[in-house]
C-alpha positions as CSV (number, residue, x, y, z in Angstrom):
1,X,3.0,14.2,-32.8
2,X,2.9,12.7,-29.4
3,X,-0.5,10.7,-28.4
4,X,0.0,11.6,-24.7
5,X,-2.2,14.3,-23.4
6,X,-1.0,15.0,-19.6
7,X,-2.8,15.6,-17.1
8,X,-1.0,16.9,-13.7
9,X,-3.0,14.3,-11.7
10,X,-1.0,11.8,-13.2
11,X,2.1,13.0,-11.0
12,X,-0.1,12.1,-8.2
13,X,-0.1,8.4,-6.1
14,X,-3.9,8.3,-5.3
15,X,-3.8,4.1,-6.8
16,X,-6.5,3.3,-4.1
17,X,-5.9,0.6,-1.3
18,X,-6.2,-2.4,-3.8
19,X,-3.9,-0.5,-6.1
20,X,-1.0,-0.1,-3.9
21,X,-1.6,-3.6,-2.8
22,X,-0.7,-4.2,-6.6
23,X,2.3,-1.8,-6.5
24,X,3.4,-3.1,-3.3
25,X,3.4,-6.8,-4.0
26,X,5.0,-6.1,-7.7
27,X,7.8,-4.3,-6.0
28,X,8.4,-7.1,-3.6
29,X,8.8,-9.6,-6.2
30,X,11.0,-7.5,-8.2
31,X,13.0,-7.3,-5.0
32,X,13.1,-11.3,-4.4
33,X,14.3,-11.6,-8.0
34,X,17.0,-9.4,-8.0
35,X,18.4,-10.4,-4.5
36,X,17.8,-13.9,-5.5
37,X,19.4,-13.8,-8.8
38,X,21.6,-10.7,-9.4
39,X,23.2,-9.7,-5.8
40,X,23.7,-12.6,-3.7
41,X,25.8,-13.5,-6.2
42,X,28.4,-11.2,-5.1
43,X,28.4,-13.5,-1.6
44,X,27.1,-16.8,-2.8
45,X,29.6,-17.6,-5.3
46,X,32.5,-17.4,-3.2
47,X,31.3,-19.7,-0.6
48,X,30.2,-22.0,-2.9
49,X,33.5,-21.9,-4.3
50,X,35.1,-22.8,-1.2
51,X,32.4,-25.3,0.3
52,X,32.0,-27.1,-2.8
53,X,35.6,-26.9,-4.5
54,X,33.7,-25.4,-8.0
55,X,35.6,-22.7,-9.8
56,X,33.9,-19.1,-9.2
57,X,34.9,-18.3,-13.3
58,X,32.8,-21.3,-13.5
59,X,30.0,-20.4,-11.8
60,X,29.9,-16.5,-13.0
61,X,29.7,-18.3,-16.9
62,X,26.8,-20.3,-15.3
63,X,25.2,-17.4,-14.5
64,X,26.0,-15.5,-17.9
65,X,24.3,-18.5,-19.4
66,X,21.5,-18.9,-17.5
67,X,20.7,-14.9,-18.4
68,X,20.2,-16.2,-22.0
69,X,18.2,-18.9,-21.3
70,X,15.9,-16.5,-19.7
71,X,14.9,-15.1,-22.9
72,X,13.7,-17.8,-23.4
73,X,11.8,-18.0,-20.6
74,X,10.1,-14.7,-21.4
75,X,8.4,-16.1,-24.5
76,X,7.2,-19.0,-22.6
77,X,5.6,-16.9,-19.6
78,X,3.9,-14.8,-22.8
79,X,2.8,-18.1,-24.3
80,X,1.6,-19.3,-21.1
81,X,-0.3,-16.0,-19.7
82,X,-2.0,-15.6,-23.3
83,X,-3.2,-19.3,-23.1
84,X,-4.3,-19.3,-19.4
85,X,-4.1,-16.0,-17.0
86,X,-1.6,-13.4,-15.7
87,X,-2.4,-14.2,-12.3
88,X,-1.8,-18.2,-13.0
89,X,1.3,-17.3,-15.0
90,X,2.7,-15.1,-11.9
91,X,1.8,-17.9,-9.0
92,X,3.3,-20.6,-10.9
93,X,6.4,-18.6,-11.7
94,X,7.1,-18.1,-7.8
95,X,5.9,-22.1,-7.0
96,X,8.7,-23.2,-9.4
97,X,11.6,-20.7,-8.1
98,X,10.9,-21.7,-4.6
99,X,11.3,-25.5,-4.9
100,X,14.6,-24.9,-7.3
101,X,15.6,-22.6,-3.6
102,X,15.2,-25.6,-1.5
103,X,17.1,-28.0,-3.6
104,X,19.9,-25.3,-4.8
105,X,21.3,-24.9,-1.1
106,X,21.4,-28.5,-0.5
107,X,23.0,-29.9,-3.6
108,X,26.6,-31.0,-4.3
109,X,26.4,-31.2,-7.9
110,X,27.9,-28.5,-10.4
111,X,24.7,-29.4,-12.6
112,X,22.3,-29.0,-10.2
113,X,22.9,-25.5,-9.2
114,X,23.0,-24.9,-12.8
115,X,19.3,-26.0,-13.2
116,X,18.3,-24.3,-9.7
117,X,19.7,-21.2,-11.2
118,X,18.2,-21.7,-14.8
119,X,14.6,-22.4,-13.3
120,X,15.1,-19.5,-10.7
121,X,16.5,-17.1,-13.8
122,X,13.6,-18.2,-16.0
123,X,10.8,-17.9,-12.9
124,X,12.0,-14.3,-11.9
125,X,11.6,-13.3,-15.5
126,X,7.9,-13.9,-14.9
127,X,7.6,-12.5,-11.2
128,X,9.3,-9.7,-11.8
129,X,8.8,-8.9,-15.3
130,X,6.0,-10.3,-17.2
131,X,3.1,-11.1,-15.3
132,X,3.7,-8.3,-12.8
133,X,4.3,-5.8,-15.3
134,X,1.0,-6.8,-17.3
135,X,-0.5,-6.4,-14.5
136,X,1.0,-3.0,-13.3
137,X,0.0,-1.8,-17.3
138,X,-3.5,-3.5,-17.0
139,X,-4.5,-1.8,-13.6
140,X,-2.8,2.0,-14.4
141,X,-3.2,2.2,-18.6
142,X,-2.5,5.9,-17.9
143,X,-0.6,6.1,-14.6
144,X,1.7,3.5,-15.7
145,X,4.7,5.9,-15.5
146,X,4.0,6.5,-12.1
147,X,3.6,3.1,-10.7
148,X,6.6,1.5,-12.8
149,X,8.7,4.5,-10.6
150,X,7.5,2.9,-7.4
151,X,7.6,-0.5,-8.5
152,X,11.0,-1.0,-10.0
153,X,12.6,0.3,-6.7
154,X,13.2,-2.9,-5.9
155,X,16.3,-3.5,-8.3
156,X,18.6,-0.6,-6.9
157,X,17.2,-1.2,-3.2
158,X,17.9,-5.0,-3.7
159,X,21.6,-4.1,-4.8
160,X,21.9,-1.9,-1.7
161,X,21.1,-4.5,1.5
162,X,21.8,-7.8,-0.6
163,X,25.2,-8.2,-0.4
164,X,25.1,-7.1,3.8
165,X,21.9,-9.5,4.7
166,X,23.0,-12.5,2.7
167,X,26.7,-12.7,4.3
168,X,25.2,-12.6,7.9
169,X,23.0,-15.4,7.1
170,X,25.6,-17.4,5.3
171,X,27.5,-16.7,8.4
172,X,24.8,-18.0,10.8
173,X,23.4,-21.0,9.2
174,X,25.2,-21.3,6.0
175,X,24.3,-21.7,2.1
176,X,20.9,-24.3,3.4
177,X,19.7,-21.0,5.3
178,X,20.1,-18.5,2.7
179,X,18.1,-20.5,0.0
180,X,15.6,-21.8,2.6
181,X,14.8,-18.0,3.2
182,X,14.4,-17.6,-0.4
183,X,12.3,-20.5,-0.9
184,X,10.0,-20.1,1.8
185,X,9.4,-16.4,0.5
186,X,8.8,-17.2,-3.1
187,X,6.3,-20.0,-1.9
188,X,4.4,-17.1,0.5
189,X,4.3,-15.1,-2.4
190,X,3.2,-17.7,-4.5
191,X,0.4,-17.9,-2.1
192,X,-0.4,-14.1,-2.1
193,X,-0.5,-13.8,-5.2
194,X,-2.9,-16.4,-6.2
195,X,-5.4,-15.8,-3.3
196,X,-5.4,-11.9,-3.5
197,X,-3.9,-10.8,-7.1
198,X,-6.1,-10.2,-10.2
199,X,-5.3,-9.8,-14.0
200,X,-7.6,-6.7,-14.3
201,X,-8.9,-4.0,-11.4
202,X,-12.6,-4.5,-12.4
203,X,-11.9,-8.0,-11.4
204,X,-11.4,-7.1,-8.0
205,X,-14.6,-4.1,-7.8
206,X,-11.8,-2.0,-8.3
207,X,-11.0,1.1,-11.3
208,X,-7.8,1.7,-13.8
209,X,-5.9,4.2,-12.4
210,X,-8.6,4.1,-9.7
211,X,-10.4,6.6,-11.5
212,X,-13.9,6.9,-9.7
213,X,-15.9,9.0,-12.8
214,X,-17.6,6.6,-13.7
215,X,-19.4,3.5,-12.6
216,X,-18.8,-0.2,-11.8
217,X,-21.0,-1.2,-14.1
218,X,-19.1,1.4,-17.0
219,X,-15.9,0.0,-16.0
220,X,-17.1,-3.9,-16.3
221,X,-18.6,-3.1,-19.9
222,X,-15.2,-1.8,-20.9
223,X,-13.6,-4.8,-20.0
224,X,-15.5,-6.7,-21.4
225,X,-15.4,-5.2,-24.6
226,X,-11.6,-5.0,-23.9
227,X,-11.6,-8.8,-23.4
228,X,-13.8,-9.0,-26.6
229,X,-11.3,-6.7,-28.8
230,X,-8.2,-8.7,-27.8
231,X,-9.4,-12.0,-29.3
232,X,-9.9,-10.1,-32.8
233,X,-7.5,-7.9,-32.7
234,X,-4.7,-7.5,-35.7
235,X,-1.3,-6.9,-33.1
236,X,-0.5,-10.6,-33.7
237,X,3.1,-11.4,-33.4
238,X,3.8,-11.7,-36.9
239,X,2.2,-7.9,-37.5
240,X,5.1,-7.2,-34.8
241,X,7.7,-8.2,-36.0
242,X,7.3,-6.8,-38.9
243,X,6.3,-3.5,-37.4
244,X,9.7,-1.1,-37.9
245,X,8.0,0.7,-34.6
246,X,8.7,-2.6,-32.6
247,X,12.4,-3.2,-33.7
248,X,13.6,0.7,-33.0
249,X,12.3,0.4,-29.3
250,X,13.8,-2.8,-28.8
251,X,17.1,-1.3,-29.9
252,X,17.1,1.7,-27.9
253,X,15.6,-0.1,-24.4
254,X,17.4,-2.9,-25.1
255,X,21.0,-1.0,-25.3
256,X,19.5,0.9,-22.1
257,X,19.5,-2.4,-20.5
258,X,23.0,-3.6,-22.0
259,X,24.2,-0.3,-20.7
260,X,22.6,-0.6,-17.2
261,X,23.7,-4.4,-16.8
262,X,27.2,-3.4,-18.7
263,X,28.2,-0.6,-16.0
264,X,27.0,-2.2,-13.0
265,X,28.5,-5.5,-13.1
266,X,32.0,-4.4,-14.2
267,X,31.8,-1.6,-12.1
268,X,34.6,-2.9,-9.4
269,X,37.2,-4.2,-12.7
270,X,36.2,-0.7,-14.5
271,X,37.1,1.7,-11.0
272,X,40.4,-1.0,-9.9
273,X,41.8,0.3,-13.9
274,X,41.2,3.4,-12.8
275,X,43.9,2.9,-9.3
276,X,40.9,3.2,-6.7
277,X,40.6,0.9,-3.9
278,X,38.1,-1.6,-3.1
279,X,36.6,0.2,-0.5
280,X,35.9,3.4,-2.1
281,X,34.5,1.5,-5.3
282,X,32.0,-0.1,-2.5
283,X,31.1,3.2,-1.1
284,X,30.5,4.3,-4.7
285,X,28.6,2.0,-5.2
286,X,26.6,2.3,-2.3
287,X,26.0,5.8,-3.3
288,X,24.9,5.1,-6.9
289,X,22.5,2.7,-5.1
290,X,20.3,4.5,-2.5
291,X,20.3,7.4,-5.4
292,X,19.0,5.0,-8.1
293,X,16.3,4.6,-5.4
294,X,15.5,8.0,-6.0
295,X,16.1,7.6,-9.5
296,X,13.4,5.4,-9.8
297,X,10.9,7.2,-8.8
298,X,11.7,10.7,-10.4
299,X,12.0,8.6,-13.8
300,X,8.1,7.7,-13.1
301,X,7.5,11.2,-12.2
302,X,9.1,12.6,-15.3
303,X,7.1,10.0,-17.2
304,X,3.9,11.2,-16.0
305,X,4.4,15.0,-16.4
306,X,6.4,14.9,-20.2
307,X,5.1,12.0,-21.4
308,X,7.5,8.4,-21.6
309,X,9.8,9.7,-24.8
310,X,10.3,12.5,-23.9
311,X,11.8,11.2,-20.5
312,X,13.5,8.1,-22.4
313,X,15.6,10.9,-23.9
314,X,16.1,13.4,-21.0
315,X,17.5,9.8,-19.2
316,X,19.3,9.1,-22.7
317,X,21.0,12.4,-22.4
318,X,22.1,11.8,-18.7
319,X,23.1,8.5,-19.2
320,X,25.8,9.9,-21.7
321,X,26.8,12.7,-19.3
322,X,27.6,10.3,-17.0
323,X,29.9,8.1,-19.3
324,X,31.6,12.0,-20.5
325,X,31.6,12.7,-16.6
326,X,33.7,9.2,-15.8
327,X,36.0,8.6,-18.5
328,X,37.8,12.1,-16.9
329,X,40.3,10.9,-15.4
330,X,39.3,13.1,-12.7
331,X,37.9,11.8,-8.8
332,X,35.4,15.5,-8.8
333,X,34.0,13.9,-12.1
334,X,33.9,10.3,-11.3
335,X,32.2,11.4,-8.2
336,X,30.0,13.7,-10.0
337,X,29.0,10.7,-12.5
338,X,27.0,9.1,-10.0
339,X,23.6,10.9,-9.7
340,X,23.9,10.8,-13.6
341,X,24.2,7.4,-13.5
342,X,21.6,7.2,-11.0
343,X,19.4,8.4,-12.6
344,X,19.4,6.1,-16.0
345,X,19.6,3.0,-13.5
346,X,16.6,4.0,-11.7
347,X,14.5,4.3,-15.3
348,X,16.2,1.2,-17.2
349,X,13.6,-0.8,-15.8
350,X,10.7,1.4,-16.3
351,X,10.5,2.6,-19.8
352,X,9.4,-0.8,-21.8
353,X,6.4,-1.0,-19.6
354,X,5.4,2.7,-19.8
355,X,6.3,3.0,-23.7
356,X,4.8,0.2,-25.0
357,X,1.5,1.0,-23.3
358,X,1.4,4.7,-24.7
359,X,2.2,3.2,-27.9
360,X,-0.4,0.0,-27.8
361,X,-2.7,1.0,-25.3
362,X,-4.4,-1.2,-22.6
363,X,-5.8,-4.2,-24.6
364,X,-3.0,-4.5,-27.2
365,X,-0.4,-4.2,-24.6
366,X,-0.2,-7.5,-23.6
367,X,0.8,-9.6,-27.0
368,X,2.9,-6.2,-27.8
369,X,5.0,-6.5,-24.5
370,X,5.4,-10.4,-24.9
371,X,7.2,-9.4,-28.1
372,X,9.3,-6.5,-27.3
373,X,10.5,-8.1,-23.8
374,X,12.8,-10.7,-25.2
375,X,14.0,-8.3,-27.6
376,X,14.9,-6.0,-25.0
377,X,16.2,-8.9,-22.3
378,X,18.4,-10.3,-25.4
379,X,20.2,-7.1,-26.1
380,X,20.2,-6.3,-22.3
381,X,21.8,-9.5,-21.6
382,X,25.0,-8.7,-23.7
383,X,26.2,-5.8,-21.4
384,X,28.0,-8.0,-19.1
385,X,29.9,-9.6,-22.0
386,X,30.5,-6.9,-23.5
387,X,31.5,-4.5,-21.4
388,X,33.6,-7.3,-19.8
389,X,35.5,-8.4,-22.6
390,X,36.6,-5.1,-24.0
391,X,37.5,-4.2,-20.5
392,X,39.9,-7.5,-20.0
393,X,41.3,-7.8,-23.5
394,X,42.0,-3.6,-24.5
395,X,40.9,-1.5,-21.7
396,X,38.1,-0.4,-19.5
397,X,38.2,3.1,-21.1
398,X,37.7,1.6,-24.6
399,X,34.3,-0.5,-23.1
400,X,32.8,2.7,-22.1
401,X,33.5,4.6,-24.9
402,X,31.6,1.9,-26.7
403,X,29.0,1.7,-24.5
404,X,28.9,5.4,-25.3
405,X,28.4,5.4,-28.8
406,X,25.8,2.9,-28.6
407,X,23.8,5.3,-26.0
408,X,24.3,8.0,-28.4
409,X,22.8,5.6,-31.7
410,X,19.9,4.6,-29.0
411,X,19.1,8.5,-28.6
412,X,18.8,9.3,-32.0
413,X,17.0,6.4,-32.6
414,X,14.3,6.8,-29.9
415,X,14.2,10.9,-31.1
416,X,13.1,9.4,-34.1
417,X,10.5,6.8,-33.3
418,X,6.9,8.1,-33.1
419,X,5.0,7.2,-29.8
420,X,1.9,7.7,-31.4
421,X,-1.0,4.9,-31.0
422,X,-1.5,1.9,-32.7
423,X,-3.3,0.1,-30.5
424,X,-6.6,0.5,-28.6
425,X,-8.0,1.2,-24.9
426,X,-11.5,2.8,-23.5
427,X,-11.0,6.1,-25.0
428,X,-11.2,4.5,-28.6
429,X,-14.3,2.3,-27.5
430,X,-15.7,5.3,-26.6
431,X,-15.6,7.2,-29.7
432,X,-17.0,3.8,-31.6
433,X,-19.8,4.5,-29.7
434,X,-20.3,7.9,-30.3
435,X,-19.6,7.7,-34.4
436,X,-22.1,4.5,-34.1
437,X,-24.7,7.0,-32.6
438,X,-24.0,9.6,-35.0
439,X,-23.3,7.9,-38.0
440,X,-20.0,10.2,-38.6
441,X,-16.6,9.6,-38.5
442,X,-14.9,10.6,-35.1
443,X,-11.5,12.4,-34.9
């Protein structure tokens, strides 16, 4: 049985002034670290390659590798934000990335832009996925749906006005430019975050899910009792990892990732196969852009008004339609694929967050997330490979068709994996109170 119980509300975006500030400056960051990372690739590397006389296969390795090492970098920014604060963890994440910015566009050394990439990797996988998304789960428990859809935005929009910004500054003031833009943003940021972003709402006299009901004073009590559970509680890694629970969501978000990551960055090699031209595969993409926008958000509304499993596998199930809808050989299909495809992009990035919450509540969350995230980023990260090497050595065909029986394994797998709680939030405080009052046992 499912442990959500929804609530219509939850479709709503009432998150309050300080909440959307939250939302806002999350969605931001995500947008930095994909631009900044992911899709000023697609210009950088070729003018590095020319300026500098490096090899572009060189440099896409480079950043294949520095994807790996970023799992890495997730368990440290867990480490980290469980030893100190989120809100530490997040500023020194963007403090880091924006002095590897200033040194990366100035240096002439292969092994320097390596290690400005590898800090930058491993400082975006704090910004824009741990301490963000702790926060996002610690300010909207039960709205998390909702603000993930807003939030994560930033990937497709980043993928959509990267590639044209980026070559105009190149163009104006060269490779120095771009990553002095970068830096300078990362350190503002950096800035923001520290003086104005807290761990927990009640921190700043705000409410989870800015629900009024009850009183400051209620709300502070819960967190601290919140505060006060999470130093005794049981969801240790070690109780993790050997939690079956833990290692079937990894599988199934994680190959939601590889798929995501998979499609996307072979997406020009896959479509060339398939006799379009470059321009059409950039006006598809394009399209499969602005609509993951969209995509985004619907995920968080389908989140919030069937509960996160059930819209992991509603997305599951369009995901494979649009693998069925492109390997036609067929332009109607191929077209068609798109909205499909869309629509799985736009909730790749929302589901970890959302389902590990439901699963662990508010005040296990935390140690539960710091677990499942490298699980997830270390499956995710083997899309590029290996949709990319099935593609060059047999056939792009045969890489989606993979890809598609591993979405079909990751549906049957999530079908089958209970989102029922483990954890505990307010609502279970709540009823220790009441069977301490009565002296019986609460259901």
């Amino acid at each position: 049985m499912s442990n959500q119980a929804h609530d219509i509300k939850k479709g709503r975006s009432n998150f309050g002034a300080k909440g959307w500030f939250v939302i806002i400056f999350s969605f931001l960051c995500i947008l930095l670290d994909s631009s900044l990372i992911n899709d000023s690739l697609n210009v950088v590397i070729n003018v590095f390659s020319a300026t500098k006389g490096w090899s572009a296969t060189s440099l896409y390795a480079i950043s294949s590798i520095c994807s790996f090492i970023s799992v890495a970098g997730a368990a440290m920014w867990g480490y980290m934000s469980n030893k100190t604060n989120i809100r530490l963890t997040w500023t020194v994440s963007l403090v880091i990335t924006a002095v590897a910015c200033f040194i990366w566009g100035r240096t002439n050394s292969l092994g320097i832009y390596f290690v400005c990439l590898a800090v930058s990797t491993v400082g975006g996988m704090a910004f824009a996925y741990i301490a963000n998304l702790n926060v996002i789960s610690n300010w909207f428990p039960k709205k998390k749906g909702l603000a993930m859809g807003w939030v994560t935005i930033g990937f497709p929009l980043s993928a959509a006005i990267t590639s044209v910004l980026v070559g105009k500054v190149v163009v104006a003031g060269g490779l120095t430019r771009v990553y002095d833009i970068y830096g300078i943003i990362a350190l503002v940021f950096a800035i923001i975050c520290y003086a104005f972003i807290r761990d927990f709402p009640e921190q700043k006299g705000a409410y989870p899910d800015n629900d009024k009901s009850y009183s400051k004073e209620e709300a502070e009590r819960d967190l601290q009792m919140g505060l006060e559970y999470m130093r005794t509680s049981v969801w240790k890694p070690g109780k993790l990892f050997k939690t079956k629970r833990v290692w079937a969501i990894a599988f199934s978000l994680g190959i939601m990732e590889l798929f995501s990551l998979g499609i996307m960055t072979n997406f020009l090699p896959r479509f060339r196969e398939a006799g379009y031209q470059d321009p059409e595969i950039f006006k598809m993409l394009g399209i499969a852009g602005i609509l993951a926008c969209f995509g985004s958000y619907l995920c968080g509304q389908l989140d919030a008004r069937v509960g996160t499993k059930k819209a992991i596998i509603i997305t599951w199930c369009l995901a494979i339609a649009s693998i069925i809808l492109d390997l036609i050989p067929n332009k109607g299909t191929q077209y068609a694929s798109l909205p499909f495809l869309a629509m799985m992009l736009g909730g790749a990035s929302n589901y970890l967050v959302s389902f590990t919450n439901t699963v662990w509540g508010r005040y296990d969350f935390p140690m539960a997330y710091k677990v499942l995230k490298p699980m997830v980023a270390a499956l995710g990260a083997c899309g590029v490979a290996v949709v990319g090497i099935i593609g060059q050595t047999q056939s792009y065909v045969m890489a989606y068709e993979v890809v598609g029986v591993l979405s079909v394994i990751a549906l049957i797998v999530i079908i089958f994996t209970s989102d029922s709680k483990l954890g505990r939030d307010e609502e279970d405080f709540a009823k220790d109170d009441k069977q301490s009052i009565s002296g019986e046992k609460v259901e």
